[in-house]
C-alpha positions, -999 to 999 in steps of 0.1 A, spaced: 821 -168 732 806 -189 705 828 -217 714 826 -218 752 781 -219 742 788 -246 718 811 -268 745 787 -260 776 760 -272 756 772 -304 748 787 -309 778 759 -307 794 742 -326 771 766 -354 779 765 -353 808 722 -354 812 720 -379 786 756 -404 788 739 -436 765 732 -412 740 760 -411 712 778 -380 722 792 -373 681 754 -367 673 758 -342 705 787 -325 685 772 -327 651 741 -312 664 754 -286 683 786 -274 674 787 -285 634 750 -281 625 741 -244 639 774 -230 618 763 -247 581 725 -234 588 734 -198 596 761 -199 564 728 -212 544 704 -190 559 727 -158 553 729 -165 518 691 -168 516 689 -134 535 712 -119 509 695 -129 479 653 -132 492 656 -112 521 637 -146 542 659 -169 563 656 -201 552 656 -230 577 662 -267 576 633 -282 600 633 -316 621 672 -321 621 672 -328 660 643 -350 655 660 -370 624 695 -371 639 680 -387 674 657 -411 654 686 -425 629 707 -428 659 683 -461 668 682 -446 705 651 -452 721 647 -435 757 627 -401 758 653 -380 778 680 -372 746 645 -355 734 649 -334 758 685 -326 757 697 -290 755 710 -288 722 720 -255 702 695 -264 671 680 -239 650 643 -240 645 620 -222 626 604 -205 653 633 -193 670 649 -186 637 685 -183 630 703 -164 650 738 -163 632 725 -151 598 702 -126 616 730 -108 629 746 -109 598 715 -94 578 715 -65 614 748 -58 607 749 -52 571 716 -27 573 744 -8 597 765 -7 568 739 3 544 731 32 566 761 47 577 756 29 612 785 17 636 777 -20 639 795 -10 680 759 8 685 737 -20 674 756 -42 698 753 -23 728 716 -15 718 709 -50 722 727 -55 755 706 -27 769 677 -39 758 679 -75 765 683 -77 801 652 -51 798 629 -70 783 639 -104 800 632 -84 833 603 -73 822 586 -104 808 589 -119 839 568 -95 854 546 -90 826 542 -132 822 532 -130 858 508 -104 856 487 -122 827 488 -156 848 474 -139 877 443 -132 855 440 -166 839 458 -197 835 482 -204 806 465 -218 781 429 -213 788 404 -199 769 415 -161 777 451 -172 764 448 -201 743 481 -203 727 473 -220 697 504 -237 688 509 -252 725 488 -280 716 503 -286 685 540 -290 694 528 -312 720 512 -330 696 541 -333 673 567 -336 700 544 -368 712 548 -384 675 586 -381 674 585 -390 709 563 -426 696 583 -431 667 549 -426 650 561 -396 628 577 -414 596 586 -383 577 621 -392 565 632 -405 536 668 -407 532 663 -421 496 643 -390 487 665 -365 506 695 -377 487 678 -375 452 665 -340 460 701 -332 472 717 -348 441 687 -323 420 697 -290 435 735 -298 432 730 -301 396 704 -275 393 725 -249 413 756 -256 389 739 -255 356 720 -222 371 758 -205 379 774 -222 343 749 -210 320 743 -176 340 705 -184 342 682 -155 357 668 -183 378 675 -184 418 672 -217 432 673 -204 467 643 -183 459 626 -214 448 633 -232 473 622 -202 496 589 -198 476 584 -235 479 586 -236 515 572 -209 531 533 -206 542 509 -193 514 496 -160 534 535 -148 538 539 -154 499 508 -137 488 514 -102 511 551 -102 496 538 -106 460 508 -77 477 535 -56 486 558 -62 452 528 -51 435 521 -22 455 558 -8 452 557 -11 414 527 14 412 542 34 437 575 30 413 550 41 386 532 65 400 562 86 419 592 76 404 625 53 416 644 80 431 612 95 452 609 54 464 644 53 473 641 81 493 610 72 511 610 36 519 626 33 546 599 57 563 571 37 547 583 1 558 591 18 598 553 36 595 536 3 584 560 -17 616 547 10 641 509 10 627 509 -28 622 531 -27 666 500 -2 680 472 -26 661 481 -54 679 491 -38 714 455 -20 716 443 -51 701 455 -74 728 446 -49 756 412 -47 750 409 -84 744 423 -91 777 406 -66 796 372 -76 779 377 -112 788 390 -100 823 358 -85 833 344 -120 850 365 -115 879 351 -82 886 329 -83 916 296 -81 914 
């Protein structure tokens, strides 16, 4: 299955883009997504945060010196950030099976149950909100829709001179060297945790350090084993209280702002 996605993808790359160099095609698609997921299990393993490599699309089409707008568009197997990586997720999915006792078979069909579901169900539910207002507009503003458009518009201009081959080398060169001095000297020093610190937003860094501080006084106050025993319950309570917040949330924000088309 992977290798009949990877080969309809760039196929049909190819095929909707022919000047474009089809080995980028490959590179991108069929090399790329497998070195990423490898990365970003390991960064799982040892952080529990995927790590992701951004603008790789956007760097492999601009060093290619092509310059029409459609290979932009090109359907290409990519990771990105937002998506995140799907390889390594499953990997982290299918060793919490392990860890509890859990037939990896189960989580499988889980997901084939429940994706048709929900992809049924977002169409109708998508079509319900943009009967009520257009998307975006001021009752659904969709803040990042502007700025990918934004930042797919500077890529798209050549305007967007964020790579630096000399500097990504040099850095590359750095964490080799780090990374092997780290593993020869048997340093207590995680690069990949670094790296992970370094790069992800401020407000997800400070609630993990919140919540690192939180379990050491619960550590202190109760005792390992009584953590060990009740975390799990903790982290699925905090999921389902943080789920209802929003869901009520959105409801009355939507019904609120609804109210105009009421008649009078």
């Amino acid at each position: 299955m992977y290798l009949a996605g990877i080969t309809i993808s760039i196929v049909t790359a190819i095929v909707l883009v022919p000047q474009f160099p089809f080995w980028i095609f490959i590179l991108l698609s069929g090399v790329w997504p497998f070195v990423i997921n490898i990365i970003s299990a390991r960064s799982l393993g040892v952080t529990g945060l995927a790590i992701n490599i951004p603008y790789v699309r956007e760097g492999a089409i601009m060093a290619s010196g092509y310059k029409g707008i459609d290979a932009w568009f090109a359907p290409t197997l990519v990771p990105t950030a937002a998506a995140g990586v799907g390889g390594a997720a499953w990997c982290e999915r299918f060793k919490v099976a392990e860890l509890t006792s859990t037939n990896p078979m189960d989580l499988v069909r889980a997901m084939l149950i429940a994706f048709p579901l929900a992809l049924g169900l977002g169409f109708i539910y998508t079509q319900m909100f943009w009967t009520i207002a257009p998307i975006p507009s001021s009752l659904f503003p969709v803040p990042f829709w502007d700025i990918n458009v934004t930042m797919t518009t500077l890529f798209l201009k050549r305007q967007a001179t964020v790579f630096r081959p000399d500097w990504m080398a040099v850095t590359f060169v750095v964490g080799v060297v780090l990374q092997l001095l780290i593993s020869f000297l048997h340093l207590p020093i995680s690069l990949i945790g670094i790296a992970m610190g370094a790069t992800w937003p401020i407000a997800n860094a400070v609630s993990i350090t919140i919540g690192f501080i939180l379990l050491k006084i619960l550590e202190h106050l109760y005792g390992k084993n009584w953590i060990n025993r009740h975390k799990v319950t903790i982290v699925a309570g905090l999921f389902t209280g943080e789920g209802l917040i929003v869901a009520f949330s959105a409801a009355a924000a939507i019904i609120s702002k609804s109210i105009w088309i009421r008649p009078i």
